[in-house]
C-alpha positions in Angstrom: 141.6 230.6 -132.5 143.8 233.3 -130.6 145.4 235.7 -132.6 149.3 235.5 -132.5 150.7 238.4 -134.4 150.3 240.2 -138.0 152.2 240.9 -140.9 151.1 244.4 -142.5 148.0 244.4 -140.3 146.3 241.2 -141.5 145.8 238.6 -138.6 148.1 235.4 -138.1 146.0 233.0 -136.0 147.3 229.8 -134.7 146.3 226.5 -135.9 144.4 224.7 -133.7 146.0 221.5 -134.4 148.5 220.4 -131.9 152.4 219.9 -133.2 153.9 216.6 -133.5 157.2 215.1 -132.2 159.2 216.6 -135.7 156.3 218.9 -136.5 156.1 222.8 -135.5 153.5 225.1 -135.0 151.6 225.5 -138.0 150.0 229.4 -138.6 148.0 229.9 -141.2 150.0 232.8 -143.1 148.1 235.2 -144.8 148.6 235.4 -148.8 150.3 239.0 -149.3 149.9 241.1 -152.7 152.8 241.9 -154.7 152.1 245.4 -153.4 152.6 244.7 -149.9 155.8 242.7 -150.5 156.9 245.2 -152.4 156.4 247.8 -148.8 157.3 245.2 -146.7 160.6 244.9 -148.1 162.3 248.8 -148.0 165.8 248.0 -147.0 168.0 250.7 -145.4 170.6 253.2 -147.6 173.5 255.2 -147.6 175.3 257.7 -149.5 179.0 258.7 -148.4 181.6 261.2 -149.9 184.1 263.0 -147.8 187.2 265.1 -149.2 190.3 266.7 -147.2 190.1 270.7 -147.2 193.0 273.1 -147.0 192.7 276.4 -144.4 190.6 279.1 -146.6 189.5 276.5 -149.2 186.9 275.4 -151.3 186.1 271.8 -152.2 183.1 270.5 -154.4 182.2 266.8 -153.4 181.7 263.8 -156.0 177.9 264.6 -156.7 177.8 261.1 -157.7 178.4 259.7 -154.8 175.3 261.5 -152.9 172.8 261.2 -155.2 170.5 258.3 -156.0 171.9 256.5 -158.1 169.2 253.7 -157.9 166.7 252.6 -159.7 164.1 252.8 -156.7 163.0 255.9 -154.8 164.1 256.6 -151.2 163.7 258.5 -147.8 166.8 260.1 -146.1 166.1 260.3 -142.8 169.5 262.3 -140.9 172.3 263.4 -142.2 175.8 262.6 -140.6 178.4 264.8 -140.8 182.0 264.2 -139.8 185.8 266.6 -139.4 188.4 265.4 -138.7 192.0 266.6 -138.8 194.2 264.0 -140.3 197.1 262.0 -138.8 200.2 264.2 -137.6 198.0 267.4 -137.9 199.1 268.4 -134.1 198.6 271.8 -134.7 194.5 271.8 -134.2 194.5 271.2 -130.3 190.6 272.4 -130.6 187.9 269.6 -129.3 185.1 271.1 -132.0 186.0 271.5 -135.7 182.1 272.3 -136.5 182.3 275.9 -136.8 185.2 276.0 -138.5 183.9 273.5 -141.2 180.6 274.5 -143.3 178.6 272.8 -146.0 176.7 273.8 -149.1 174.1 271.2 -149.9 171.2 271.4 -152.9 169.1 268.7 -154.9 168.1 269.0 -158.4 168.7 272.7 -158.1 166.6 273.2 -154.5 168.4 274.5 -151.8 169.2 272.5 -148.6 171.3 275.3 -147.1 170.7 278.5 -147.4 174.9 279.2 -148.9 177.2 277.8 -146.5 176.7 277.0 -143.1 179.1 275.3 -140.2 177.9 272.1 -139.7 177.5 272.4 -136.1 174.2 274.6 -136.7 173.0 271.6 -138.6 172.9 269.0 -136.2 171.9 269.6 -132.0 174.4 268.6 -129.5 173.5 265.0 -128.1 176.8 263.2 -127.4 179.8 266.3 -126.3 182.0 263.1 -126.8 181.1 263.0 -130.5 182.2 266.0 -131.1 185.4 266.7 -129.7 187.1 262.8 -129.5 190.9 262.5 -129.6 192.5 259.2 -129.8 195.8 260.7 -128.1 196.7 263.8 -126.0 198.9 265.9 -128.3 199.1 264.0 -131.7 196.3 261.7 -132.1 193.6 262.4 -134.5 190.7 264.9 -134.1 187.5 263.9 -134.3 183.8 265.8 -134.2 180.7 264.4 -135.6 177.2 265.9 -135.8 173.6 264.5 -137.1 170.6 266.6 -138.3 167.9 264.8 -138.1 164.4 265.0 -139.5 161.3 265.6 -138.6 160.0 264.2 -141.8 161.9 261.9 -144.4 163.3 263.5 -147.3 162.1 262.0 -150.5 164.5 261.7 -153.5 163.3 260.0 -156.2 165.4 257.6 -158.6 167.9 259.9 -160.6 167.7 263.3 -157.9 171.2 264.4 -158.3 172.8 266.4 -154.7 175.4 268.8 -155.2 177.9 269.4 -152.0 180.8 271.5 -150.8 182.9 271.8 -148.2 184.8 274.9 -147.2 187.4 275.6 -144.3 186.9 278.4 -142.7 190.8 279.1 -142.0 190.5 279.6 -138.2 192.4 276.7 -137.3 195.7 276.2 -139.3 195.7 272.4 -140.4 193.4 270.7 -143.2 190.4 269.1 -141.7 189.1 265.9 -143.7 185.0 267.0 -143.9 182.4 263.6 -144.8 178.5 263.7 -145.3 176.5 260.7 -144.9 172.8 260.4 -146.3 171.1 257.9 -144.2 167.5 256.1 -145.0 165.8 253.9 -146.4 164.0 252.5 -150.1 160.8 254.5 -150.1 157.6 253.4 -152.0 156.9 256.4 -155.0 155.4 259.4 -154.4 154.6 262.6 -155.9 155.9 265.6 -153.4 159.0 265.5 -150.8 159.8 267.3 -147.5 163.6 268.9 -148.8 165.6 269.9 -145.4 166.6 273.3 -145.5 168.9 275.1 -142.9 170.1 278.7 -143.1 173.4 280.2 -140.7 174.3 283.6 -139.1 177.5 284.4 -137.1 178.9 287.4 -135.5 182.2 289.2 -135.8 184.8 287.8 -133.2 185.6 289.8 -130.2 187.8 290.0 -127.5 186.9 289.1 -123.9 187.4 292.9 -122.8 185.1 294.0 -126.2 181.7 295.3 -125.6 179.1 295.2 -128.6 175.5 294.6 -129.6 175.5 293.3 -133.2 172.0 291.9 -134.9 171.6 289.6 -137.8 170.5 290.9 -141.1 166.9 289.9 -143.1 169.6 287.5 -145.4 170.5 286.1 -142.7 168.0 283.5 -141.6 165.5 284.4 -144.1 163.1 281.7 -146.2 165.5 281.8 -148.9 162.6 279.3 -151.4 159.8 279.8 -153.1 158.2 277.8 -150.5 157.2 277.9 -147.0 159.5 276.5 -144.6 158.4 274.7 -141.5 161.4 275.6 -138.8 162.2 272.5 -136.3 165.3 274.5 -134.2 166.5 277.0 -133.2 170.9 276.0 -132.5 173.0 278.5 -131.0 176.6 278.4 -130.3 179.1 280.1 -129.1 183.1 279.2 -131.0 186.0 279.9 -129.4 189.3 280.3 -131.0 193.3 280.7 -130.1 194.6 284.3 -131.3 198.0 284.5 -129.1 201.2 285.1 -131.1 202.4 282.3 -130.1 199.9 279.8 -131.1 197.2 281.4 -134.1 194.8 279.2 -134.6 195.1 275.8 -133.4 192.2 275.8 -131.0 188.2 276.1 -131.6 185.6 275.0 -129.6 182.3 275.2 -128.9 183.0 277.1 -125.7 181.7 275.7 -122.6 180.4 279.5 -121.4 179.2 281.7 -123.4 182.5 284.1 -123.3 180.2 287.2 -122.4 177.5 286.7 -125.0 173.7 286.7 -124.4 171.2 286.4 -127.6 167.7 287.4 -128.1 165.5 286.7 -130.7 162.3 287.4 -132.7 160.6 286.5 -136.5 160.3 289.1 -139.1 157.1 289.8 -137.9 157.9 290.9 -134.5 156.9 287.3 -132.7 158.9 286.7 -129.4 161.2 283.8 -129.6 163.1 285.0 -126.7 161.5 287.4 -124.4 164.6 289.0 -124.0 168.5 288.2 -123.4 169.3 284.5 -122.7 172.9 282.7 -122.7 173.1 280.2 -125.1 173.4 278.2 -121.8 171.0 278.9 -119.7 168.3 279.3 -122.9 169.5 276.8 -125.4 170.9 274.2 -123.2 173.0 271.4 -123.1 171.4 270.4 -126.8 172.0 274.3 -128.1 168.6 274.1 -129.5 165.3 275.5 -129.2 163.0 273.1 -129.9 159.5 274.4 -132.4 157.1 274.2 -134.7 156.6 277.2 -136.9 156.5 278.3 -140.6 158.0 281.2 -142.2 156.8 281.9 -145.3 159.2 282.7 -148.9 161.5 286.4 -148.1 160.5 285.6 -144.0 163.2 285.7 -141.5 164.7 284.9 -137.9 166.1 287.9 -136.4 168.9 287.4 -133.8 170.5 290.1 -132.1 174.0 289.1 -129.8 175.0 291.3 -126.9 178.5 290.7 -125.9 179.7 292.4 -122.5 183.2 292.5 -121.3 184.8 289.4 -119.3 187.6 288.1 -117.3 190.4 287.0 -120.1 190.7 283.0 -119.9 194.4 282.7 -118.4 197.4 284.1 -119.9 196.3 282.9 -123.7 194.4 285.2 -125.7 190.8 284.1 -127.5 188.5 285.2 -129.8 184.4 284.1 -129.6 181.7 284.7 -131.3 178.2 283.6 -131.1 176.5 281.3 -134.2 172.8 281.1 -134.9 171.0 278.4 -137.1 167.6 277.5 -138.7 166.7 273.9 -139.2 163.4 272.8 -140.7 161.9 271.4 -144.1 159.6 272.5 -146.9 157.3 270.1 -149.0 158.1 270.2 -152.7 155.8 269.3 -156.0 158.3 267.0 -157.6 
């Protein structure tokens, strides 16, 4: 009899008896265990909360709404992260609100981020679109949206309570509405889960006529858990900002060169990331990420050092920039 398909790699093979005129095909459909219905069946999940932030402000999300809540264990898989600036809120001309908004994230007392860190370090570029969308020229509202994704599924099992906040960095004027998404799916138990961690470094904003060299500390990008943390990425950016008398702070962006900057960077233990300067262009492409595989161990770090040369002002308006670096990875945790 020829072999047709499987369910949950047990054979379906087709009858051999031909179908009638009101008859279909028969199969002859394998019994299945309650244990395999049970991991056939893992339906998709979500966990939403969002919250409007004020310039220079603080908010703590509705833990609640982010934490499993069910009575079933389950993978996330990304997390989604939205800013936008709300109706009327003409004043933020920018086309990236990701380094002015950052995120604090931690489960049942682990850390997911390292303190705060703008949520465009979280999440590689894969759509510019998404993260600078307008729906009008001067007064529609701003839109940037970002996704970390994992290279293995986080586990949270039934009760695992996150804790999130929100904070506006203050270099654009308006409020910016900030929104995380947990996205999976049910999960069958298990006794260890790969927690996402991520950990942020930014320099000081210069001018385009500034020269400096300026390095990231061992806090910085550092192993901040008691366990080892297999890095995915490397995300580098470079954030733009408005500084003119006449318009402070109503435009940031993750700027299209890289405004005189050139990185380099190494581990704690001397290993070459870079073998020496790169633009976040020409080095991190179009993504802004390094791609990897490699584990730093509790107290290691990433060191980044940031040369910034002088450069031709950018019209007759006057801009800051400075250059952002990120870790991405996970570590696997004894629950």
């Amino acid at each position: 009899m020829p072999v047709v398909g499987s369910i949950l790699g047990r054979r379906i093979v087709a009858s051999a008896t031909p179908p009638g005129p009101d008859v279909g095909q028969k199969f002859d459909v394998p019994q299945l265990s309650a244990a395999d219905l049970e991991s056939a069946y893992l339906p998709p999940i979500g966990f939403y909360a969002e919250a409007m932030v004020a310039a220079g402000q603080t908010v703590s999300l509705r833990s609640a709404a982010l934490s499993n809540a069910t009575r079933r264990p389950v993978e996330i898989r990304e997390i989604r992260l939205g800013a936008y600036s709300p109706p009327g809120a003409a004043k933020n001309t920018g086309v990236d609100l990701g380094g002015v908004l950052k995120v604090s994230l931690s489960v049942d007392g682990h850390l997911v981020t390292s303190g705060l860190v703008p949520a465009w370090l979280l999440g590689k570029t894969e759509d510019w679109r998404a993260q600078g969308y307008r729906d009008s020229v001067v007064t529609g509202v701003l839109w940037s949206q970002y996704v970390w994704r994992f290279a293995k599924p986080w586990y949270m099992p039934p009760g695992a309570q996150v804790s999130a906040q929100l904070h506006h960095s203050g270099e654009v004027v308006d409020s910016i509405v900030g929104q995380i998404g947990l996205f999976g799916s049910v999960a069958s138990p298990r006794r260890t889960s790969f927690i996402p961690y991520a950990a942020a470094w930014a320099s000081q904003a210069y001018q385009a006529a500034d020269t400096a060299i300026e390095e990231s500390n061992e806090n910085d990008l550092s192993n901040a858990t008691s366990n080892p943390v297999d890095v995915d990425r490397l995300i580098a950016r470079v954030g733009t900002r408005e500084s003119s008398s006449a318009y402070p702070g109503i435009f940031y962006g993750d700027r299209p060169t890289d405004g005189g900057f050139t990185i380099k960077a190494a581990t704690s233990h001397g290993e070459v990331i870079t073998p020496g300067y790169v633009g976040v262009r020409a080095g991190f492409g179009s993504s802004r990420a390094l791609e990897m595989s490699h584990q730093i161990a509790p107290g290691d770090y990433f060191k980044v050092t940031a040369r910034k040369v002088a450069v031709t002002a950018y019209g007759t308006n006057s801009f800051l920039t400075r250059v952002f670096a990120g870790i991405v990875g996970s570590r696997e945790v004894t629950l």
